[in-house]
N, C-alpha and C positions, 0 to 999 in steps of 0.2 A: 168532434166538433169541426173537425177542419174540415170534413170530405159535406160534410152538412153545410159549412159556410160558402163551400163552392155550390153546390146544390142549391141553395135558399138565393145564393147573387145570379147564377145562370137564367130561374126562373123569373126572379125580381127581373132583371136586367131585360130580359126579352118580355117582357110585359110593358114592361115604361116604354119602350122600343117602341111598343106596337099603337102605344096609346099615345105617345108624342113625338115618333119619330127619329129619337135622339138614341144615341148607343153610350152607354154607361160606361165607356174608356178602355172596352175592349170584354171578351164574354166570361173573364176571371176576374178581373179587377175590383169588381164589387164585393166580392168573397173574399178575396184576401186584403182589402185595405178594409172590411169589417173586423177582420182579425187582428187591425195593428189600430185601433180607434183608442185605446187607451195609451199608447208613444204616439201622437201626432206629430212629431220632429221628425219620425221617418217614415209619416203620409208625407210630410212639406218636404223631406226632402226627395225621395220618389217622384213627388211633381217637377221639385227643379229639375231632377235629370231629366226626366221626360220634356220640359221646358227646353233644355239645351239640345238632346237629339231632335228634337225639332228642326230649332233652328240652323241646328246643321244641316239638317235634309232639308228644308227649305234654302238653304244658301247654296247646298252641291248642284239643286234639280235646275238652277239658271242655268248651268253650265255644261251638266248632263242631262241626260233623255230617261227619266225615272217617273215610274209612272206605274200601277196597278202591283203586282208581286214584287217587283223590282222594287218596290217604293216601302211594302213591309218590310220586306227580307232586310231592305237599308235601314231600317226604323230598329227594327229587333237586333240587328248586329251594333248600331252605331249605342243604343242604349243600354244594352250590356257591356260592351267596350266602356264605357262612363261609369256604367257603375262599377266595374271594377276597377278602373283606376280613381273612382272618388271615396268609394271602400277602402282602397290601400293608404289612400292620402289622408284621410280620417285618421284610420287605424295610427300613422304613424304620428299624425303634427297635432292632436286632441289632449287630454286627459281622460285616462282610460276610465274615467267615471261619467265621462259625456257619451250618451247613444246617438252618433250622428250618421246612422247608418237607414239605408234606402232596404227597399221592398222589393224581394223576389231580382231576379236579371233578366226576366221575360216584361217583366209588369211598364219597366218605363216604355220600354219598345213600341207595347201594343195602345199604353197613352198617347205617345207620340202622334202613331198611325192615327188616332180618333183626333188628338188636334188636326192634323190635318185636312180628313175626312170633311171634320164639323164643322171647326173653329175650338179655340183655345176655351172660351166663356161658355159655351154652349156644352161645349165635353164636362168642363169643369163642376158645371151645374147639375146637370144626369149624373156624373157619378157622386155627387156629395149624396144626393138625394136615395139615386140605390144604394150607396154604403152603408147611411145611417137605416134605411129600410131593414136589410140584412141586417145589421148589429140590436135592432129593438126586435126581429125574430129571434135573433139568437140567444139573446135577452131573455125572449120572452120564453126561448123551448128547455135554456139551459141553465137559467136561475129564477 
């Protein structure tokens, strides 16, 4: 199911692309936040981290010269850097009966990169739309 759900978001993904211009939050993203549609606390929280490496690489690039690889690379380190210490901080200050845990330590990174790319609402929007796409194929192939 899982190699399928990347497979059903790659093709989704790049189709909407093609027909609206918009990129779906990176060419995994659709695939695996179809796979987390039933815990939506850790799509929301996936998006906050990817909200805050943002704004960090939007606050570092005033002051540094980032810009094309340099501007991934910064997006995918600074977002897994968060999520693993917003995973530890979870893990320890929670109740172990709360799931407040994020998605993947590639997934905020490559959000980030598309907010910046796109805009915030514009990413936001393509990938709601290919996720739920992905989760009613998968839906449809595997129940």
């Amino acid at each position: 199911m899982i190699v399928t759900a990347f497979g059903i978001g790659i093709v989704l993904g790049f189709i909407f692309f093609e027909l609206t211009g918009l990129a779906a939050g990176g060419i995994i993203v659709p695939g695996y936040l179809a796979l987390f549609v039933h815990e939506p606390s850790r799509i929301i929280m996936t998006i906050l981290v990817s909200l805050i490496t943002y704004l960090c690489v939007l606050f570092a690039s005033r002051y540094l010269i980032i810009f094309g690889r340099r501007r991934f690379l910064l997006m995918i380190l600074i977002g897994f850097l968060f999520q693993v210490i917003f995973n530890r901080l979870v893990q320890l200050s929670t109740d172990p009966g709360i799931e407040l845990q994020t998605i993947g330590y590639i997934i905020p990174g490559l959000i980030a990169n598309e907010f910046f790319r796109q805009g915030i609402l514009k990413t936001l929007l393509a990938m709601t739309i290919v996720t739920i796409a992905v989760f009613i194929f998968l839906q449809w192939i595997y129940f």
